[in-house]
PARODO-85101 format. One record per residue (C-alpha): residue in three letters; x negated, y, z negated. Coordinates in nm, 3 decimals, decimal comma. Layout:
REM residues N
ATOM; ALA; X; Y; Z
...
END
This chain:
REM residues 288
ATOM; UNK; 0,000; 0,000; 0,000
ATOM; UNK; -0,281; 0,249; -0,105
ATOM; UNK; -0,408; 0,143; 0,214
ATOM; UNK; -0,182; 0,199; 0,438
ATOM; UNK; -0,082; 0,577; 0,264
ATOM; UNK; -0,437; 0,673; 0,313
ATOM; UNK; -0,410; 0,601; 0,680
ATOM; UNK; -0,076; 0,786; 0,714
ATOM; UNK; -0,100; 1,039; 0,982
ATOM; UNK; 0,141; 1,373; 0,994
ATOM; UNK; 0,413; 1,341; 1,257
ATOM; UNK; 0,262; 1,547; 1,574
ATOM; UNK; 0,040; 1,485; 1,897
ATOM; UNK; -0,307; 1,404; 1,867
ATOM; UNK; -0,554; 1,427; 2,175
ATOM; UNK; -0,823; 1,217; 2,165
ATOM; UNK; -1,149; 1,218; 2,309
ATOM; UNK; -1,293; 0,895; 2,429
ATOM; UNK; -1,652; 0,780; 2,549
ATOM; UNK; -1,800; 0,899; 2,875
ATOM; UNK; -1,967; 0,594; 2,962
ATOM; UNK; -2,111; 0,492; 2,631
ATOM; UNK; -1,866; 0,311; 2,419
ATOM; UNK; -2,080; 0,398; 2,096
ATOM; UNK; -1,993; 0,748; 2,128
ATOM; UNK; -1,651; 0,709; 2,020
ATOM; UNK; -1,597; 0,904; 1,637
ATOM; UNK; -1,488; 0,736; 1,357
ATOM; UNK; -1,180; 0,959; 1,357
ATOM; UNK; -1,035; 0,918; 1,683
ATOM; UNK; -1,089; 0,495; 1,563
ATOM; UNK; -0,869; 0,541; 1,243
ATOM; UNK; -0,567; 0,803; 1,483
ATOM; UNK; -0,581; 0,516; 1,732
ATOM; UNK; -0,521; 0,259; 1,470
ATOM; UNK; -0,232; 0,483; 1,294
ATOM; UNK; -0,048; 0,662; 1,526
ATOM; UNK; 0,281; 0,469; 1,685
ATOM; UNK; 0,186; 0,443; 2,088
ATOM; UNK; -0,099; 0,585; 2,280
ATOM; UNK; -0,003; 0,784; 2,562
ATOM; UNK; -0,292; 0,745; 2,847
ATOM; UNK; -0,379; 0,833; 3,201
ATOM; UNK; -0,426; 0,456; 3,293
ATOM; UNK; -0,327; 0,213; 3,118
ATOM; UNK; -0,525; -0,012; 3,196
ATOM; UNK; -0,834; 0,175; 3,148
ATOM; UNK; -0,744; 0,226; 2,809
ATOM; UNK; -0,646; -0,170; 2,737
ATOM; UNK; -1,005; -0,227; 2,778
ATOM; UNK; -1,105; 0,006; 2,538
ATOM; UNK; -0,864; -0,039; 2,301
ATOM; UNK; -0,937; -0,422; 2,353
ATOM; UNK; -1,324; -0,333; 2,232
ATOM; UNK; -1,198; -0,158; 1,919
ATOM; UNK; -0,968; -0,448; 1,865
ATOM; UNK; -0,673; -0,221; 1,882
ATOM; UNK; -0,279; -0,296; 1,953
ATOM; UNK; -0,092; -0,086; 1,988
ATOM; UNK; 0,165; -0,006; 2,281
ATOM; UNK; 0,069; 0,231; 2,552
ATOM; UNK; 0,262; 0,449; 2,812
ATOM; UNK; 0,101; 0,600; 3,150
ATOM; UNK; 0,067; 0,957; 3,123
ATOM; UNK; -0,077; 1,128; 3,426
ATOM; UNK; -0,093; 1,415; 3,671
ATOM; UNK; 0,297; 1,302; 3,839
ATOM; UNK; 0,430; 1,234; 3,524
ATOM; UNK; 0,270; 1,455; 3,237
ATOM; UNK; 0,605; 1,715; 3,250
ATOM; UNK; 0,865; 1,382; 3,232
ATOM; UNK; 0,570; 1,259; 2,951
ATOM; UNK; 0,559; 1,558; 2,744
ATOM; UNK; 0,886; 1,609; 2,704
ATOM; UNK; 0,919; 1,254; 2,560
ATOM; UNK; 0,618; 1,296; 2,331
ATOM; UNK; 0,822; 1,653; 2,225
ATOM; UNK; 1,115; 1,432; 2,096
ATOM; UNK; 0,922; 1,194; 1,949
ATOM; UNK; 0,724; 1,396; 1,718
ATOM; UNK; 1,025; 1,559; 1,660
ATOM; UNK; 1,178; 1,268; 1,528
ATOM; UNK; 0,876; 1,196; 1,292
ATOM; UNK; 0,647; 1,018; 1,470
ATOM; UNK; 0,244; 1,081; 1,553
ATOM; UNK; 0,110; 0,949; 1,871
ATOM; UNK; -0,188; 1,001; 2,092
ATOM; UNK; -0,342; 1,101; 2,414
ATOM; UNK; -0,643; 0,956; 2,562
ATOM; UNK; -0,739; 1,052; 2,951
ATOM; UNK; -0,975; 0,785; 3,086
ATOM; UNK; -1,299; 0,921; 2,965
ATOM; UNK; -1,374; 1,252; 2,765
ATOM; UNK; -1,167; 1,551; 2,654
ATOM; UNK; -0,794; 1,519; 2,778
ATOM; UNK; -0,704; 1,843; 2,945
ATOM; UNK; -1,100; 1,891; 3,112
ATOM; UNK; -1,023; 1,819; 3,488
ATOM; UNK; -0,806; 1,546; 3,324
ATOM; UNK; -0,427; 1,521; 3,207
ATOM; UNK; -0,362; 1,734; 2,884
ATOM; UNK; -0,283; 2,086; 2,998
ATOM; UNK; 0,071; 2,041; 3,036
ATOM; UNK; 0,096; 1,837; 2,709
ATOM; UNK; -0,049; 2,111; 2,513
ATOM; UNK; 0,119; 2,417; 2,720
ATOM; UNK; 0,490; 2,251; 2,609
ATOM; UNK; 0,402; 2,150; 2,243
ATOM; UNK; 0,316; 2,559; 2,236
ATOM; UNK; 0,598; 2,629; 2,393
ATOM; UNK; 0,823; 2,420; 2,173
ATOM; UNK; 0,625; 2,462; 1,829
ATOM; UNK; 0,538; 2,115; 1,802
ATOM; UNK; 0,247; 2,034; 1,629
ATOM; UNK; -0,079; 1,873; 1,789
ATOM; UNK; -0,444; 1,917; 1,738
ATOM; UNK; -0,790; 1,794; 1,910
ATOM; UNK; -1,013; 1,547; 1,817
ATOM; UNK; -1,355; 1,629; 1,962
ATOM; UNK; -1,584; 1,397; 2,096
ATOM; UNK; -1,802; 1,295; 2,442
ATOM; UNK; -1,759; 1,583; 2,701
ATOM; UNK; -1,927; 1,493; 3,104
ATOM; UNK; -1,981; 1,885; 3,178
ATOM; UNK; -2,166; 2,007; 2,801
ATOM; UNK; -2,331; 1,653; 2,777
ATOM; UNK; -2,473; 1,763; 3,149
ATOM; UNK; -2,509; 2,102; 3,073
ATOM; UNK; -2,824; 2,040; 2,789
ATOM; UNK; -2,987; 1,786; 3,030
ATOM; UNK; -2,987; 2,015; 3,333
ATOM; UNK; -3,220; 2,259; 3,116
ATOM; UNK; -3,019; 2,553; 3,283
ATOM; UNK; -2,935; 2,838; 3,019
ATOM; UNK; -2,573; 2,773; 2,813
ATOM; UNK; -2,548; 3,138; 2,719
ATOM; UNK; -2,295; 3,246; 2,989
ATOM; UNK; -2,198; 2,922; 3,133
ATOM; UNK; -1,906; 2,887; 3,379
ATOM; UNK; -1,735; 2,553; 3,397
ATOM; UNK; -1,525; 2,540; 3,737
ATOM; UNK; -1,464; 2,119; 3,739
ATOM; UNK; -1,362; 2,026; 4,112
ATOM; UNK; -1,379; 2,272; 4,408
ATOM; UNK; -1,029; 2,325; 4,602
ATOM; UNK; -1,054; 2,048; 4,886
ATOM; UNK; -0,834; 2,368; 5,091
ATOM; UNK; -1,092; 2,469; 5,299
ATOM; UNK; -0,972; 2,850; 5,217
ATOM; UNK; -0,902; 2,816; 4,851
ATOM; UNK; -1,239; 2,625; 4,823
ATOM; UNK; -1,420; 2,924; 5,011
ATOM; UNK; -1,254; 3,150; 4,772
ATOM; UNK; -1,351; 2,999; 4,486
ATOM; UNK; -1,706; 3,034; 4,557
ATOM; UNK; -1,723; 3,349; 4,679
ATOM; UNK; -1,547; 3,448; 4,337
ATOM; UNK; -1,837; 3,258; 4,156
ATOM; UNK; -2,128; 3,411; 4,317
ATOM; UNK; -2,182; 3,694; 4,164
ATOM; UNK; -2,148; 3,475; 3,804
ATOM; UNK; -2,530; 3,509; 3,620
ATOM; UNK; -2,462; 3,194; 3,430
ATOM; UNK; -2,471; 2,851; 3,470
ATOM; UNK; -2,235; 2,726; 3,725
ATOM; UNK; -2,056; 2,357; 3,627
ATOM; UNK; -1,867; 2,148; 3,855
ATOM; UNK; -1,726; 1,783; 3,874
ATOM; UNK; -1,752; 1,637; 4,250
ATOM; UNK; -1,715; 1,274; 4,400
ATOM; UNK; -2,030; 1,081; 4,462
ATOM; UNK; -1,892; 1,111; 4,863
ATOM; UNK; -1,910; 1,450; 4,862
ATOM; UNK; -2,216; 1,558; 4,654
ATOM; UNK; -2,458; 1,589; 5,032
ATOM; UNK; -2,159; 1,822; 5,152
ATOM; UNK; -2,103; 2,042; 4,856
ATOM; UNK; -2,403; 2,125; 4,824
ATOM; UNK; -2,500; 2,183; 5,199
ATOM; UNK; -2,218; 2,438; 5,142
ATOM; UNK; -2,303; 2,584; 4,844
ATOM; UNK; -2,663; 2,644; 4,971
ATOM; UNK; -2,533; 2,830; 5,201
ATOM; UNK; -2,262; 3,006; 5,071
ATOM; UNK; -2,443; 3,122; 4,744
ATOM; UNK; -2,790; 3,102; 4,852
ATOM; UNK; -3,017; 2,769; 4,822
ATOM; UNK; -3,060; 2,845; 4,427
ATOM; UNK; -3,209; 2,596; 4,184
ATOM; UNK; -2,939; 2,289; 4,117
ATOM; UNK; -2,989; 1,951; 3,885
ATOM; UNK; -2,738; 1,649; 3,971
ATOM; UNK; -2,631; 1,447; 3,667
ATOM; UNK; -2,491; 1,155; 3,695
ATOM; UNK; -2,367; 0,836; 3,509
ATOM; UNK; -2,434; 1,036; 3,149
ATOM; UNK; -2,464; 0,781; 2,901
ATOM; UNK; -2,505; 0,520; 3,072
ATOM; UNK; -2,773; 0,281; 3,140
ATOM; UNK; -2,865; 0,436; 3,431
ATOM; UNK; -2,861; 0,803; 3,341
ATOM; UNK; -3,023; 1,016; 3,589
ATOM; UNK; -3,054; 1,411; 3,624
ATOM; UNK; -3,232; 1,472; 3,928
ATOM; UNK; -3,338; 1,862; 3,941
ATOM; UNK; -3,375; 2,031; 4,309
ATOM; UNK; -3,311; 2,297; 4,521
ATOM; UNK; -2,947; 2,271; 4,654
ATOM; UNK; -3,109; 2,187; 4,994
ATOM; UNK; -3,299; 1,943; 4,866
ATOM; UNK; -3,010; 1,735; 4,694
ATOM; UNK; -2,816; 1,771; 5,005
ATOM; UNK; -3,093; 1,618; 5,203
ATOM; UNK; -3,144; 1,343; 4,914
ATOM; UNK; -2,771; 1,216; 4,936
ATOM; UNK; -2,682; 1,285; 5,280
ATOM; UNK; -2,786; 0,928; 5,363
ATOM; UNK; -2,757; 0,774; 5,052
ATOM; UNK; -2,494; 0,906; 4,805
ATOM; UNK; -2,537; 0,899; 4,457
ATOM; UNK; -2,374; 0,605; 4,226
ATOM; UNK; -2,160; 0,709; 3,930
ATOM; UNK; -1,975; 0,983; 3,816
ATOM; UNK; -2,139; 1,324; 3,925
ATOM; UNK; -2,191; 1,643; 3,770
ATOM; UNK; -2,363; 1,933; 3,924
ATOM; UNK; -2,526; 2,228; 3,763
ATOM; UNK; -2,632; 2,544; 3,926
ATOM; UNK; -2,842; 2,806; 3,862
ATOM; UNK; -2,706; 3,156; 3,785
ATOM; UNK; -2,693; 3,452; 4,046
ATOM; UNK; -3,027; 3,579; 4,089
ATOM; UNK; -3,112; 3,940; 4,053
ATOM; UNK; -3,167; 4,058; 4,398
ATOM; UNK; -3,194; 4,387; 4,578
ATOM; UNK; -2,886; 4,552; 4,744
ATOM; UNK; -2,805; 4,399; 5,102
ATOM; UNK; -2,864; 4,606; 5,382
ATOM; UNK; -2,664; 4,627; 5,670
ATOM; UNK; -2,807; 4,354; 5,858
ATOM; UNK; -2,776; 4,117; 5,599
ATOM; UNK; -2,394; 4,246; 5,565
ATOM; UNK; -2,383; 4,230; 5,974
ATOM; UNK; -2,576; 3,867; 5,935
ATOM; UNK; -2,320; 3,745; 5,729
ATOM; UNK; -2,020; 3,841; 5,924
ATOM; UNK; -2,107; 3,714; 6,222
ATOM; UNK; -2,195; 3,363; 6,095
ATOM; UNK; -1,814; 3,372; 5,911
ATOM; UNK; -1,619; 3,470; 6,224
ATOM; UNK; -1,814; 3,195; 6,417
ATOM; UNK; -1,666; 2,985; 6,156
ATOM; UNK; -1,372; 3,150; 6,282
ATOM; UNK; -1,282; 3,358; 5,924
ATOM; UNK; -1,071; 3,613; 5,989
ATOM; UNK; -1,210; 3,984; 5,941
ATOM; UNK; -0,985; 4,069; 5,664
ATOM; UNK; -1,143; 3,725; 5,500
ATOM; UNK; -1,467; 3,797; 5,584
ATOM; UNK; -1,488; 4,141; 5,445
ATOM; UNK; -1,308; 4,014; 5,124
ATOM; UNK; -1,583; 3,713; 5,108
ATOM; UNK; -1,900; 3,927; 5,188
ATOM; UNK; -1,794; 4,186; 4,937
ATOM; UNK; -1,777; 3,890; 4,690
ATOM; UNK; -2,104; 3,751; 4,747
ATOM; UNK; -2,322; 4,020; 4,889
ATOM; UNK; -2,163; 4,322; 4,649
ATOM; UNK; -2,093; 4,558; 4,916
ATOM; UNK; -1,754; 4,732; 4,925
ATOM; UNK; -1,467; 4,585; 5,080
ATOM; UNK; -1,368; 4,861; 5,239
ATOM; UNK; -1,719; 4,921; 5,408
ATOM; UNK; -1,783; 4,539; 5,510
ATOM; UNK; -1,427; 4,558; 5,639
ATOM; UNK; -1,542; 4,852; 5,867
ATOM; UNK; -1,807; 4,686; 5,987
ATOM; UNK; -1,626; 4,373; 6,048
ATOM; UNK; -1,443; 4,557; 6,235
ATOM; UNK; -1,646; 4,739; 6,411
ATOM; UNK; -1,833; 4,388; 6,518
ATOM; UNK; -1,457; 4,255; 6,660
ATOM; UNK; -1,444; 4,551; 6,890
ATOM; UNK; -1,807; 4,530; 7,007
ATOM; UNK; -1,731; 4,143; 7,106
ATOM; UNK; -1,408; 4,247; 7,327
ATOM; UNK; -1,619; 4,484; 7,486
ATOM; UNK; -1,844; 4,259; 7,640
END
């Protein structure tokens, strides 16, 4: 009995971190919350069976994941409501981090329901003191739009950024992204971590060239992060690097408006005067 009140949890939603790769890395307290609370909700079920079957835990489990988490939430909402705790694990690391959680937490805000975070393993600040790169100032973006226009944006709105830039990205796509990014934000120093915890840990630190060249034929194994060196302190562009620019984004075919927004972004000149040039570029092309 004295057991079993010491293990008691308060009725409300618990979020629960879970190992990265390495199952030792699971704390004590998100054991005893797994062990206590009345279902677990998860991203995969199955994933979380596994682990669950390592800890020797039963208990029953419901999917809980990007197409569901609004239908999910509002169950969890009545259940803690009605006196229960429960939990939610994403597959690996801090629920709500590129993973399922933000919805969960957004409507137990916006319904006063009680919840609270249990820290633990994190892919993107386990990566970040690896890489070496400075933490003071540290962006963490996650995944890139795969919108070829929302993902242009979102770099051009990071460029300027003089901290640490932190993104998640699919082994298949590492050589691409950072083709891209060498391009886009210049080919800065980069370090590609991958499989963190795991027996074969590896942070391999290059130019963004350089890694794209490295994977291009062979991708990398493992879940990736990549880390990026801050914006560099650089003199104002001139107008041929402004003229430079625009030309190589309308032979992308970017639109002027675009590419005025985008160079203003990345090179710091104003809008209105890269738009003017842009501009003034269109109308020398229809001349000729």
């Amino acid at each position: 009995m004295e057991e079993k009140r010491r293990n008691a949890l308060e009725p409300m939603l618990y979020l629960c971190a879970t190992p990265i790769g390495n199952l030792e890395d699971i704390t004590l307290r998100v054991v005893r919350v797994l062990e206590s609370v009345s279902r677990i909700y998860c991203e995969d079920t199955r994933h979380t069976a596994a682990l669950l079957n390592r800890l020797e835990i039963k208990k029953p489990l419901v999917s809980c994941h990007e197409h569901n988490e609004k239908e999910r939430a509002e169950e969890i909402i009545r259940s803690v409501h009605a006196g229960e705790a429960v939990a939610f694990v994403s597959d690996a690391g801090m629920p709500g981090i590129s993973d399922p959680g933000e919805r969960l937490v957004a409507a137990c805000i916006r319904e006063n329901v009680p919840f609270t975070v249990l820290p633990g393993a994190s892919a993107a600040l386990t990566a970040l003191v690896l890489s070496g790169f400075p933490s003071r100032g540290a962006c963490f973006y996650g995944f890139l739009p795969r919108e070829t226009k929302e993902r242009r944006e979102a770099v051009a709105g990071l460029a300027a950024h003089r901290g640490t830039l932190i993104f998640y990205e699919s082994p298949l796509r590492v050589a691409a992204t950072c083709a891209e990014l060498a391009l886009s934000l210049g080919d800065r120093p980069a370090t590609l971590v991958r499989e963190l915890t795991k027996v074969y840990e590896e942070a391999v630190r290059e130019p963004l060239s350089a890694l794209a060249a490295r994977y291009a034929e062979a991708p990398p194994r493992g879940e990736c992060v990549l880390l990026i060196g801050g914006a560099p302190d650089a003199p104002a562009a001139t107008e041929a690097d402004v003229r430079a620019m625009l030309e190589s984004l309308f032979a992308r075919g970017v639109r002027a408006k675009d590419a005025a927004k985008e160079v203003s972004a990345l090179l710091g000149t104003p809008r209105n005067e890269a738009y003017s040039l842009a501009m003034e570029i269109k109308n020398e092309g229809e001349g000729k």
